[in-house]
C-alpha positions in Angstrom: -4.4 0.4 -19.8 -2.3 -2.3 -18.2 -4.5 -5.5 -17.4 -1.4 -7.6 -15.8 -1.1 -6.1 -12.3 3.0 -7.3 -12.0 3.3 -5.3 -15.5 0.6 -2.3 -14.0 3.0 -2.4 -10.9 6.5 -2.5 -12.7 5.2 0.3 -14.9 3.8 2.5 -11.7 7.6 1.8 -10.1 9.0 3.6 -13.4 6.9 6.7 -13.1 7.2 7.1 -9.2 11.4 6.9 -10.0 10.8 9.1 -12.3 9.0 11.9 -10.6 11.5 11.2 -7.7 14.4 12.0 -10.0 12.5 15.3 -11.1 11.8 16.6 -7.4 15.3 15.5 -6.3 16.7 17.7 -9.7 14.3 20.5 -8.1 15.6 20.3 -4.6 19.3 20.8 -5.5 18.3 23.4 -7.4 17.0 25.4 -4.3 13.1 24.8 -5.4 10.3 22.9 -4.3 7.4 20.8 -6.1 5.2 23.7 -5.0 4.1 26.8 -6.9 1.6 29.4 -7.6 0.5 29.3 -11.4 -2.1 31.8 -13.3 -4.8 29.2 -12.7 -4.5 27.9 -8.7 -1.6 26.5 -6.8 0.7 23.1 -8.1 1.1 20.9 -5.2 2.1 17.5 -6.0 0.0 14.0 -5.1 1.7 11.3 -3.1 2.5 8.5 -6.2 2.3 5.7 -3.9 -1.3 7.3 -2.0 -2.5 7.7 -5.9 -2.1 4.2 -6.6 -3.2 2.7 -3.8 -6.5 4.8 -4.2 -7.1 4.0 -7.5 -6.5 0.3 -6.7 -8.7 0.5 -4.0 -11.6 2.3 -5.6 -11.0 -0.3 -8.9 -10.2 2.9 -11.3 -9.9 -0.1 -14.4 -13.8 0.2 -13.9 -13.6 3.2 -15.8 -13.3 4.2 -19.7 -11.7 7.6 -19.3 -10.5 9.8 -16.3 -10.1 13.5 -16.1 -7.1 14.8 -14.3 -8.4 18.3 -13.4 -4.9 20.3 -13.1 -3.1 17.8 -14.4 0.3 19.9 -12.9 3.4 18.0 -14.2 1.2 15.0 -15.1 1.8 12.2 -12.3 -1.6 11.6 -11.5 -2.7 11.4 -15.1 0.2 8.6 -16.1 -0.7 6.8 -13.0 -4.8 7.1 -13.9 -3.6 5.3 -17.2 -2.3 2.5 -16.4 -6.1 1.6 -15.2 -7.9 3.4 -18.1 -7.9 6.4 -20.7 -6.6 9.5 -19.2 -6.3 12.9 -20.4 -4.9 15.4 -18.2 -5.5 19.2 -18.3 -3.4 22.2 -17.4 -2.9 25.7 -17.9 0.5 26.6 -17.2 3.1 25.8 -20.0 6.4 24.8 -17.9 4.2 21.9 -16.1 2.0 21.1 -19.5 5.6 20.5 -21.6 7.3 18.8 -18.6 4.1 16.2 -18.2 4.5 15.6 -22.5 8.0 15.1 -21.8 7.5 12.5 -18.9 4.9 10.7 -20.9 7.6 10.7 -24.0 10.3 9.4 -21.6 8.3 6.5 -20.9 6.3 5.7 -23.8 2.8 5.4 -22.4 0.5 5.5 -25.2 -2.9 5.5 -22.5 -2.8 9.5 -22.3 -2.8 12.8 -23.8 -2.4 16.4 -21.7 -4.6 19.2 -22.9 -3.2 23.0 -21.8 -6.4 23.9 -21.4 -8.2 25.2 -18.4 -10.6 22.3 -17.2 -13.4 24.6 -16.7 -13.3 25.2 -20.0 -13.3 21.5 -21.5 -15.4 19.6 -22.7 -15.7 16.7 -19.9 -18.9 15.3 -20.9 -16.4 12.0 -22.0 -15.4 11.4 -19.1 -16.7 9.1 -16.9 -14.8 9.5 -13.8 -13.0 12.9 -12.8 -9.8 13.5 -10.4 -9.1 16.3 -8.5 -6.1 17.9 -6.1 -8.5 21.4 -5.0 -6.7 24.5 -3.9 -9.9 26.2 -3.5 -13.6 25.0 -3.5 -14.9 23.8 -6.8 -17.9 25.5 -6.9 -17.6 26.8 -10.6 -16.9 23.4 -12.1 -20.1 22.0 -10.0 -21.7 24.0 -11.8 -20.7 23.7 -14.9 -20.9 19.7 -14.8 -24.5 19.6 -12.5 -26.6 18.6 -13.9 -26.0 16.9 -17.2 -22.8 14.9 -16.5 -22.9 11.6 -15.2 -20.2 10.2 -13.6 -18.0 9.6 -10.3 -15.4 12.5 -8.7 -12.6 11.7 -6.5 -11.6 14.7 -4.5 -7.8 14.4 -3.1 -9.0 15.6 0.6 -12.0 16.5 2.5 -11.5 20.4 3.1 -13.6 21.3 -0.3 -16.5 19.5 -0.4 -19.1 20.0 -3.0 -22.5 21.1 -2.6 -24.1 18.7 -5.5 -22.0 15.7 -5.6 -23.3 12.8 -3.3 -20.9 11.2 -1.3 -20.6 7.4 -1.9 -17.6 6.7 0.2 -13.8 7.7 1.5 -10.7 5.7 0.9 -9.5 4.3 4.2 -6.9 6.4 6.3 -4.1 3.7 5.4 -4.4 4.9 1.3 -4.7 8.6 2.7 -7.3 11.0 2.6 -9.6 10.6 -0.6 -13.7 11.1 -0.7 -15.0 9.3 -3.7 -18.5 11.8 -4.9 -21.5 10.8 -7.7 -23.1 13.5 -9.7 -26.8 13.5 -9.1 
């Protein structure tokens, strides 16, 4: 965690350059920052909209965020520079290229698991982000209704059946519904 916001916000310019360079490198080589894995679909988050919402929403709050398809890591690295992260993801290319980002610039505040989330342990976790493809049903009910703890869903076109909605991040950060478990 980075407790100095100029550091927190010189630190966040590195990564967003950095995953600019990487989708740039992508473009030129005819692809896109968008593909189908064996688990779901990798679509990429909006660095700025991340930061903004985890700003917004005080993410420093928390001791340690999930990244729930952590893809090629953004969201987890940006997660860290408020607290703990750990990131999780099944498909190999993104899982080594999210180690090699977080080598690249030595942030110490996160670990990536290649491991399916539904199949973690999350119970440490105290707060839990995710991008959905598809509804979440199955990890509702794997986390209902033992854990504790806040969900922030990137969008509003899966919304959960358990989770109480405390609040949504205002249009301006984009479009993020913040849930409690039970």
């Amino acid at each position: 965690m980075i407790a100095q916001s100029a550091e927190r916000e010189a630190v966040f310019r590195k990564i967003r350059d950095t995953y600019r360079r990487l989708y740039q490198t992508l473009q030129e080589a005819g692809l896109l920052p968008y593909r189908s894995t064996g688990s779901g679909m990798w679509a990429v988050s909006d660095a700025e909209e991340v930061y903004r919402v985890f700003c917004h929403f005080d993410w420093d709050r928390y001791t340690h965020m999930g990244d729930l398809g952590s893809g090629d890591g953004k969201v987890a690295l940006i997660g860290s520079l408020f607290t703990r992260a750990t990131g999780y993801e099944t498909d190999d290319v993104l899982y080594r290229k999210s180690l090699e980002i977080r080598g690249e610039l030595s942030l110490s505040n996160v670990s990536f698991e290649q491991q399916d989330y539904l199949l973690a342990d999350l119970s440490t976790h105290d707060v839990l982000y995710l991008y959905p493809d598809k509804p979440f049903y199955a990890l509702e009910e794997r986390l209902h209704p033992n854990w504790k703890g806040h969900l922030l869903v990137h969008g509003p076109h899966f919304p959960p059946n358990h989770f109480r909605k405390i609040t949504e991040s205002p249009p301006s950060i984009g479009k993020f519904v913040l849930y409690e478990s039970p």
